[in-house]
C-alpha positions in Angstrom: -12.8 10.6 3.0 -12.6 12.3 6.0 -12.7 16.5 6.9 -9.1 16.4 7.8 -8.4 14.9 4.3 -10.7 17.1 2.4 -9.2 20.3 4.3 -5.5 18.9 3.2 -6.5 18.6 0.1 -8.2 22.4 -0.2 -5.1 23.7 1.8 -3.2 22.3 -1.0 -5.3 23.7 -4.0 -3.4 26.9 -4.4 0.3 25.1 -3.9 -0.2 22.8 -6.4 -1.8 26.0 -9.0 1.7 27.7 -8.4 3.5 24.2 -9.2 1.0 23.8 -12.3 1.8 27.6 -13.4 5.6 27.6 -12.8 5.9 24.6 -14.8 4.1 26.0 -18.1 5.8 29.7 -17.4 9.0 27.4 -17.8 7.3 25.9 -20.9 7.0 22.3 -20.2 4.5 19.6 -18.3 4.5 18.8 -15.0 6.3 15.2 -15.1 4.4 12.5 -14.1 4.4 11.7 -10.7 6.1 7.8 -10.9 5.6 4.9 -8.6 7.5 1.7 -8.6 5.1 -1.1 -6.8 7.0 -4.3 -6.1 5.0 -7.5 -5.3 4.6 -11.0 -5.9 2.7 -11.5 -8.9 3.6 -15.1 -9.7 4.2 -17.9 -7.3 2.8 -18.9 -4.1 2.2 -15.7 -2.7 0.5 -14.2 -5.8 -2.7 -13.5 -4.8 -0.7 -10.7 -2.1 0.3 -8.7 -5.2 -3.2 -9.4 -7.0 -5.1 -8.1 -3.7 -2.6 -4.6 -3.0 -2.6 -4.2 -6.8 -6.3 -4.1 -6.8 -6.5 -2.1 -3.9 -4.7 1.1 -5.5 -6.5 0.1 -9.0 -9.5 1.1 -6.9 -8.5 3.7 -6.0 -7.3 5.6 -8.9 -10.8 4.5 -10.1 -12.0 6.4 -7.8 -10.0 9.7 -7.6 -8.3 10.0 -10.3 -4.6 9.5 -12.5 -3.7 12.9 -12.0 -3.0 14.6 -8.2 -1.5 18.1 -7.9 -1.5 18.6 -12.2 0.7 15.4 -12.1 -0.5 12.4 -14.1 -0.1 9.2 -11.9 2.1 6.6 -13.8 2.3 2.9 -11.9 5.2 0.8 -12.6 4.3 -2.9 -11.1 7.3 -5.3 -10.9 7.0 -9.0 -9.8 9.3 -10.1 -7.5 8.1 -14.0 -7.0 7.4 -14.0 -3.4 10.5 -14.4 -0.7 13.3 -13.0 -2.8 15.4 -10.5 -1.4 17.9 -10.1 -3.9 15.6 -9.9 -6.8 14.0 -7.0 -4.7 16.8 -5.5 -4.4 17.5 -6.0 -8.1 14.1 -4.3 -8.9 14.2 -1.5 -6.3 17.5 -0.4 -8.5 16.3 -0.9 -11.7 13.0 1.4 -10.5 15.4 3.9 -8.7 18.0 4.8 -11.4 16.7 3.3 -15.2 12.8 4.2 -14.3 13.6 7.4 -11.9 10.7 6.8 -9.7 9.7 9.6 -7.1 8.5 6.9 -4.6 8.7 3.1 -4.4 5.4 1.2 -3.1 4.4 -2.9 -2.1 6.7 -5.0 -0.4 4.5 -7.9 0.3 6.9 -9.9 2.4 9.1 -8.3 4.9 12.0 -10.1 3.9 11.1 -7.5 0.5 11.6 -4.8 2.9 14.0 -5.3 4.6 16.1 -5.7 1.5 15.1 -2.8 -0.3 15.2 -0.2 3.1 19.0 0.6 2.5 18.4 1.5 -1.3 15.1 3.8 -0.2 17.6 5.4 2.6 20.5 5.9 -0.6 18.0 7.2 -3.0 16.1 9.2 -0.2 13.0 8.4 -2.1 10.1 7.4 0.0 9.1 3.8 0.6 5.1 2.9 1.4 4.9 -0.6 2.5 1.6 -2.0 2.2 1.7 -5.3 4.2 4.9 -7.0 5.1 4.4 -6.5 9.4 7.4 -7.3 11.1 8.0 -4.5 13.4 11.3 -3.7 13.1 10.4 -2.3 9.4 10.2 1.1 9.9 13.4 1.6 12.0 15.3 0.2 8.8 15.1 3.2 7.0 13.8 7.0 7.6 12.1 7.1 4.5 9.7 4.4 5.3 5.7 4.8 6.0 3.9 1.7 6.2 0.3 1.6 5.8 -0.9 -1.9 6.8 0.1 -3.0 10.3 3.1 -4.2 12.6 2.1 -8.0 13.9 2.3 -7.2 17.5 -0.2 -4.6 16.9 -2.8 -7.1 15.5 -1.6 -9.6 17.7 -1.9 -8.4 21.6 -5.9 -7.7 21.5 -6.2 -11.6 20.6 -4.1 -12.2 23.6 -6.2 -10.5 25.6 -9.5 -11.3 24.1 -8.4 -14.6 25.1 -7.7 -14.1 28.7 -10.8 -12.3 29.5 -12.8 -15.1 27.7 -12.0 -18.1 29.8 -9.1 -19.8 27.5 -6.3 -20.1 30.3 -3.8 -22.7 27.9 -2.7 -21.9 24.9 -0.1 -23.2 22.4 1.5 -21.3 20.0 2.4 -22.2 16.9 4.3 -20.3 14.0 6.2 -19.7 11.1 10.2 -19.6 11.7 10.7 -16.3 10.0 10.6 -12.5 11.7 6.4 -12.3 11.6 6.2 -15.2 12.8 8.4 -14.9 16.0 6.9 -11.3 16.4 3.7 -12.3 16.2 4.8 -15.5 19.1 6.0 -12.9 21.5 3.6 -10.1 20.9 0.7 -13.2 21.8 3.0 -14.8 24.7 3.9 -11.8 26.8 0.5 -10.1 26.4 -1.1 -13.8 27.4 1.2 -14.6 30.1 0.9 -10.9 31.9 -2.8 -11.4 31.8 -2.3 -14.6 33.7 -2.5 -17.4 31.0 -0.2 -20.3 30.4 2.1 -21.3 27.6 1.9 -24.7 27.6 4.2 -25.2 24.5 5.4 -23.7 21.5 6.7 -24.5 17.9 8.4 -22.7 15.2 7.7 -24.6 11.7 9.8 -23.7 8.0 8.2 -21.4 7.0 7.6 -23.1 3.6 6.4 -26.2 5.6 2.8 -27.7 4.5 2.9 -30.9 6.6 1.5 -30.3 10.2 0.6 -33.7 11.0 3.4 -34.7 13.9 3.1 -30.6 15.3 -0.9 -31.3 15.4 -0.4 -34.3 17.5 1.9 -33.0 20.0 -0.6 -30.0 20.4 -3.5 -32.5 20.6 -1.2 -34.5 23.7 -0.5 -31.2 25.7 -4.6 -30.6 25.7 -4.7 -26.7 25.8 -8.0 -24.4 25.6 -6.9 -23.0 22.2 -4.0 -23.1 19.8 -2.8 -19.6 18.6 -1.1 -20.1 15.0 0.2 -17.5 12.4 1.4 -18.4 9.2 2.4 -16.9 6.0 -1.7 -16.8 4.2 -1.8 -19.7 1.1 -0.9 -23.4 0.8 0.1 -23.7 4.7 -2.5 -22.2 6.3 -4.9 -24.4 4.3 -2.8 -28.0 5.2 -2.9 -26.2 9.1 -6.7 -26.3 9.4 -7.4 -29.4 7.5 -4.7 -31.4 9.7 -6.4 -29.7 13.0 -9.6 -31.0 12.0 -8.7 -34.5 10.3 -6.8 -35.0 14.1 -9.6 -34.0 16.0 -8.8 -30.8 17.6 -12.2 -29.1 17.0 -13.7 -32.0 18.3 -11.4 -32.5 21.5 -12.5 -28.6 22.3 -9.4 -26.9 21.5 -10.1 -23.4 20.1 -8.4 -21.8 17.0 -7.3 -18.8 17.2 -4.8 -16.2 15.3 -4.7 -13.1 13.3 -6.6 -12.2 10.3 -4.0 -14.0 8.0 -5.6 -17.3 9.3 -9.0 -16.5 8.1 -8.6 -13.7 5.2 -10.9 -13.2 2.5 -9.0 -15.3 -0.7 -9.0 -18.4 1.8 -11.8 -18.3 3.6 -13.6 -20.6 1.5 -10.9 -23.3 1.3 -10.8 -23.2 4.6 -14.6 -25.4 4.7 -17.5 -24.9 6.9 -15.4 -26.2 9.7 -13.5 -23.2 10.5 -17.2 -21.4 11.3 -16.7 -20.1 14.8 -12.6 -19.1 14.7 -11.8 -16.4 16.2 -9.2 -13.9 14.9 -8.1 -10.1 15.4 -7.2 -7.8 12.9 -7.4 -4.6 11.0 -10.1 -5.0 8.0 -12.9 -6.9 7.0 -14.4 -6.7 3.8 -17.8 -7.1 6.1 -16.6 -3.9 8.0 -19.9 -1.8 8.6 -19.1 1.6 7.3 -20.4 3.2 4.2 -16.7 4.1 3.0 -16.6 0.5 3.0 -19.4 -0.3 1.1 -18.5 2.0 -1.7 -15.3 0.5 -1.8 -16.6 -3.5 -1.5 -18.9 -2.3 -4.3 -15.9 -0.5 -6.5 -14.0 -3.2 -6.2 -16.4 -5.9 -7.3 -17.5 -3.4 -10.4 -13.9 -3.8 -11.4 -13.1 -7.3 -10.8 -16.1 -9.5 -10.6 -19.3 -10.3 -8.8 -17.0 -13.0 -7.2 -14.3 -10.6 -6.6 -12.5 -11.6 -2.9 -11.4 -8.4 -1.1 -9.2 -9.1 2.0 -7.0 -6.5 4.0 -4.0 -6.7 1.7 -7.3 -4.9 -1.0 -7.2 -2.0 1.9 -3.7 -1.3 2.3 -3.0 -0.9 -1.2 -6.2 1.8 -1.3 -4.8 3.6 1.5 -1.4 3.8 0.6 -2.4 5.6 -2.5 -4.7 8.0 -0.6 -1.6 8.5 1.4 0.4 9.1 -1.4 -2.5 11.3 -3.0 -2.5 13.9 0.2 1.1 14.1 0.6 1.6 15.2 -3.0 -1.4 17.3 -2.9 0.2 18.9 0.2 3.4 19.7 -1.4 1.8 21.2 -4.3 2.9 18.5 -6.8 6.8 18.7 -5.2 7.4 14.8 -4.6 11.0 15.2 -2.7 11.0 12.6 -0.5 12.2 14.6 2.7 8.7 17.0 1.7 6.9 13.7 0.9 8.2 12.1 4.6 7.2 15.8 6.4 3.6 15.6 4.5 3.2 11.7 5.6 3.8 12.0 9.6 1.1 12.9 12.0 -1.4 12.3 8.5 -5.2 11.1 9.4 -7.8 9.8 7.0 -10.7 8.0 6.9 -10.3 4.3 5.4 -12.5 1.5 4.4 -11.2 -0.1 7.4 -11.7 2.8 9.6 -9.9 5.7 11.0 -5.7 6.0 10.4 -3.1 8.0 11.8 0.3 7.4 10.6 2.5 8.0 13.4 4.6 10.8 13.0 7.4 9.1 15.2 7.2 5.2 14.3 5.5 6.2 10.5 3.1 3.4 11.5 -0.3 3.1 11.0 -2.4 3.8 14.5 -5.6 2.5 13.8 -8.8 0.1 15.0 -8.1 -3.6 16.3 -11.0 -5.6 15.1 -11.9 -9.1 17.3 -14.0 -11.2 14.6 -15.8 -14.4 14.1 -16.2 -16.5 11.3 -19.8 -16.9 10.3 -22.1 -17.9 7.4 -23.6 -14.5 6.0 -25.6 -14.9 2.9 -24.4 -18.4 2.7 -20.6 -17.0 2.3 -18.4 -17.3 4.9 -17.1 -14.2 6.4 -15.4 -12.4 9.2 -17.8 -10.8 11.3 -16.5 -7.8 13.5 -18.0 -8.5 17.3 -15.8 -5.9 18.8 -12.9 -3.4 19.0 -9.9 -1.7 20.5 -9.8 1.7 19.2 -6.6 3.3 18.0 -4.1 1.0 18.3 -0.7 2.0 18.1 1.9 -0.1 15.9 4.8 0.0 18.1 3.7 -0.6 22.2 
């Protein structure tokens, strides 16, 4: 953890003693400090609330069920993937029958985006820990996110690629806000660098058959293909269609964000996808010793085998945020104190060092370019170089 944290945390020491003391002057415990984590724990997009879940598992491992004389209760709802209105559904259930001091998750942004109003009502903060579409945080004041926005992750593959000979690209991705974020973020950074679109496709984004899109991008003969997709069963029928048509062999270059190579994946993705080249946030082969402690936590906990992608991170650091905003406040969890505590916050992560924002309450952080390589006989994306604090919104 970093000075600035440790320092918050000391400046905190005697708040939370006169929080501690007022409450057992008045005769009673501090109440628990409850947080409502929503996330998809069964369907396709399990392994997202498997990974953040983990993540802040980890954590609490590490530091702790109690902050500020509060114990730490986590209430983890399963929202089956994209469903807004069940979100919404659990959001009020978590708000008024479980009276939750802070609500936590969101997976997919279409999660979000349907549970920003009800944070707004409540005025009870809202720490998204991966849905990236950027418009997120503009949807409600009381929102912090802690993993990314897309264009964030997005514009230093654009220009990795310019400066690295690949002058044609197509683009293709899923037909949902990411998705065309993550298109425009890649097109006008490409294009400004002096690259050229030579085509583009949206696809459902529940679609798993890529075999007529592969062949158009095959006929148009670009240096690389820039794809995002939701991580899971498409990304998997993506790579296996662009090598069963011969891309890879016809010298077209994959590239895309970490989604296209994360950890749980990487191994379905075969040998074939050795050499790929994607930017984002975290590695689980990040060289840092916070890292290490944490790879090593995490694999204490879960298994040997254990997969540990960036979704693992985000969950972590959203409870240290949580953590140092509470310990700031002295135990207090009103959400206009928590939202004051949260802005302008810096830590050090697994992933590096954060800032949340204290305008966009986005994450500013490190931009890792990596390639995928066999280390130890595992495949795994290796960090080859950086753009240092990045901010969310350009």
């Amino acid at each position: 953890m970093s000075y600035s944290f440790f320092k918050l945390a000391a400046a905190s020491t005697m708040a939370a003693a006169c929080f501690c003391t007022a409450a057992a002057q008045a005769g009673t415990a501090p109440a628990p400090l409850k947080i409502g984590v929503i996330l998809p724990f069964s369907g396709p997009y399990a392994p997202y609330g498997e990974q953040i879940s983990s993540g802040i598992k980890v954590y609490m491992k590490e530091h702790g069920d109690t902050v500020a004389g509060r114990k730490v209760e986590v209430i983890y709802k399963d929202d089956t993937g994209v469903a807004p209105e069940i979100d919404k559904r659990l959001a009020q259930e978590l708000l008024v029958n479980e009276k939750v001091d802070l609500l936590a998750g969101f997976g997919m942004t279409p999660s979000a985006l349907a549970v920003a109003p009800l944070a707004t009502k409540a005025k009870r903060p809202m720490v998204v820990m991966n849905a990236g579409s950027a418009v997120i945080p503009s949807r409600s004041p009381y929102i912090i996110r802690v993993s990314e926005s897309l264009p964030q992750v997005t514009r230093p593959a654009a220009k990795w690629a310019a400066e690295h000979g690949i002058k044609k690209v197509y683009t293709l991705v899923a037909d949902y806000a990411p998705g065309i974020d993550t298109e425009k973020a890649f097109t006008e950074t490409f294009q400004k660098l002096g690259g050229t679109i030579v085509g583009s496709v949206r696809v459902p984004v529940t679609n798993t058959d890529f075999a007529s899109y592969i062949q158009k991008i095959k006929d148009e003969k670009p240096d690389a293909v820039f794809m995002f997709l939701p991580p899971g069963p498409a990304t998997i029928s993506f790579v296996k269609s662009y090598h069963e048509r011969g891309l890879r062999k016809a010298g077209i270059k994959m590239l895309g964000t970490h989604d296209l190579t994360e950890e749980t994946l990487i191994d379905s993705l075969g040998n074939g996808v050795i050499g790929t080249i994607t930017s984002g946030y975290y590695s689980a082969a990040h060289d840092s010793d916070l890292n290490r402690k944490f790879v090593k936590e995490y694999k204490t906990m879960f298994g040997a085998d254990a997969k540990i992608n960036f979704m693992s991170a985000t969950g972590y650091d959203g409870m240290a945020a949580i953590y140092a905003a509470v310990a700031k406040n002295g135990g207090d969890s009103d959400g206009d104190k928590m939202m004051q505590a949260f802005k302008g916050m810096s830590f050090e992560s697994p992933r590096g060092p954060v800032t949340i924002d204290p305008v966009t309450r986005d994450m500013t952080q490190n931009i890792y370019m990596r390639e995928v390589k066999l280390v130890d006989g595992h495949l795994a994306n290796v960090e080859f170089d950086k753009e240092a604090n990045v901010k969310a919104q350009p």
